[in-house]
N, C-alpha and C positions, 0 to 999 in steps of 0.2 A: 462426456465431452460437451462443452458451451459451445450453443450453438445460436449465431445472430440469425433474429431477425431481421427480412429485407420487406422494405416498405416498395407497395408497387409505384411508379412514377417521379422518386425520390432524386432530386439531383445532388443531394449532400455529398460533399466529400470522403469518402473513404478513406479510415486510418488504423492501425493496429494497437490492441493493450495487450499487455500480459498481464493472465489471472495469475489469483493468488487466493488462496482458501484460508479464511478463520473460523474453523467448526463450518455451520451452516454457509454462513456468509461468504460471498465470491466478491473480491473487490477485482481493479481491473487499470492499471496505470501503464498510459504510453511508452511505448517499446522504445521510442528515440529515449525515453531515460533513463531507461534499463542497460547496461552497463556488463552486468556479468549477473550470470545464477550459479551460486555456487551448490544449491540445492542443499542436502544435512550438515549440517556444521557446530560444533563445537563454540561456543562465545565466552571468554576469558569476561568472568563477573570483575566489579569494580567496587569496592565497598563504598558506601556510601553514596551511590548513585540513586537518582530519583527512579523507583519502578520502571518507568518507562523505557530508557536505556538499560538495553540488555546486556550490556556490556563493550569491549573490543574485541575485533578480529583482527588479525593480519592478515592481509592481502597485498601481493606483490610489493614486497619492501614497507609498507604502509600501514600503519593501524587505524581501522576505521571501528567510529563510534555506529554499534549498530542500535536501531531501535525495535519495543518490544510491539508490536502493532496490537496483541489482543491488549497489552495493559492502558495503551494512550485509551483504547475504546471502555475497558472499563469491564474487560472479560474475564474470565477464570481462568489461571495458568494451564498451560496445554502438558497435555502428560505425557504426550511420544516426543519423537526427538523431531525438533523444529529445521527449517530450510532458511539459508539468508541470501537472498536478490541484492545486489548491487547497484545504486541508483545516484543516478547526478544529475541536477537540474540545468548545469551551465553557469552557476555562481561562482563566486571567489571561494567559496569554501568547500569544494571539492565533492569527491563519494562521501557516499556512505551506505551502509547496510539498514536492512528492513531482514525484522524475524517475521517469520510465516509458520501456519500448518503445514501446507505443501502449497507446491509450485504447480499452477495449469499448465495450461497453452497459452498461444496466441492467438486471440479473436479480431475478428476484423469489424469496426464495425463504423455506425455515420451521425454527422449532429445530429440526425432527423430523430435520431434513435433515442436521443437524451434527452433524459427528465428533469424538473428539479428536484431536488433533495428534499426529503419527503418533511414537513414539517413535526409531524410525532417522534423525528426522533431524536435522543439525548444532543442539550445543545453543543458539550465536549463533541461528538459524533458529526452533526451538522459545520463548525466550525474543519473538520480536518475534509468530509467530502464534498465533492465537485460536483453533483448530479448523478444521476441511475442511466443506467441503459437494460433496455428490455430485451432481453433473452428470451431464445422459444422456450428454454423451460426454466428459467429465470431470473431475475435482477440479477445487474452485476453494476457493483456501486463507484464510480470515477473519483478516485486519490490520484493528486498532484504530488510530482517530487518534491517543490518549493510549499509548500505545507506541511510537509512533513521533519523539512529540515529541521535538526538539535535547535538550529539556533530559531526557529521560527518559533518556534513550541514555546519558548521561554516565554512568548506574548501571552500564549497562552496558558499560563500556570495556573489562574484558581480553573480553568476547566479540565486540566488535564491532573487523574489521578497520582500523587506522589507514592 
C-alpha cells in the first residue's frame, strides 16, 4: 500500500490521485479525472495504429480510444493481462481510456509534497509528467489527463514511440 508522506507544519492543500503501476513505476493522476476503473479488460486492436494506442473499448454505448501508457514511455509490452482507467479531462473531446499493469489505490496527498520532474529523465517521459510526489516508500510520479489526450500526443510525435 502507498503511503504519503506528511510534512510537519505544512499548510498545502490536500487532494486525492489514483495510483497506477507500470512494472516498478507508480504514477498517480487526479481522482476529479478519473471517470470509471474498469480494471482487466479486453482492447479491440486497430490495425494500423500508432503503438501507443492500444486500441478501442466500448463503454456505455461509446467507444473510447484507449492509450498504451508503457508504449508512449518507451517500455516493454506487459505480458499479463492489463486494467483500463477511464479519464476526462473536461475538454470537448470527451473519455478516454489509459492501459495499465494494475490499478492502486487512492492516495492523498499536498503541493508541498511535489517535486519537479527529475531532469535525467527520457525527454518523451519528462514531456508527458507533471512532477513527483514523495512517498514513505516511494515516488509516485504526477500525469495529467490533458497531456495525455490522443489529440495532445500528436504534438508530440517525434518524441513519442510509433
Amino acid at each position: 500500500m502507498l503511503q504519503a508522506v506528511v510534512r510537519a507544519g505544512s499548510d498545502a492543500q490536500e487532494s486525492s490521485v489514483c495510483t497506477v503501476g507500470l512494472g516498478e513505476l507508480w504514477l498517480g493522476i487526479e481522482t476529479a479525472c478519473v471517470r470509471e476503473v474498469l480494471g482487466e479488460r479486453d482492447v479491440e486492436t486497430v490495425p494500423l495504429m500508432p503503438s501507443y494506442l492500444a486500441g478501442v473499448l466500448p463503454n456505455r454505448g461509446v467507444m473510447l480510444t484507449v492509450l498504451c501508457l508503457r508504449s508512449l514511455l518507451g517500455m516493454p509490452r506487459y505480458e499479463g493481462r492489463s486494467s483500463v482507467m477511464i479519464v476526462e479531462d473536461g475538454s470537448a473531446g470527451g473519455p478516454f481510456g489509459l492501459l495499465v499493469d494494475r490499478i492502486g489505490g487512492i492516495v492523498s496527498v499536498t503541493d508541498a509534497m511535489l517535486e519537479p520532474t527529475p531532469s535525467t529523465l527520457k525527454e518523451q517521459s519528462r514531456q508527458l509528467f507533471n512532477g513527483v510526489y514523495k512517498l514513505q516508500d516511494r515516488l509516485l510520479v504526477r500525469i495529467e489527463a490533458k497531456q495525455l489526450r490522443p489529440e495532445s500526443l500528436s504534438e508530440l510525435q517525434g518524441l513519442v514511440a510509433q
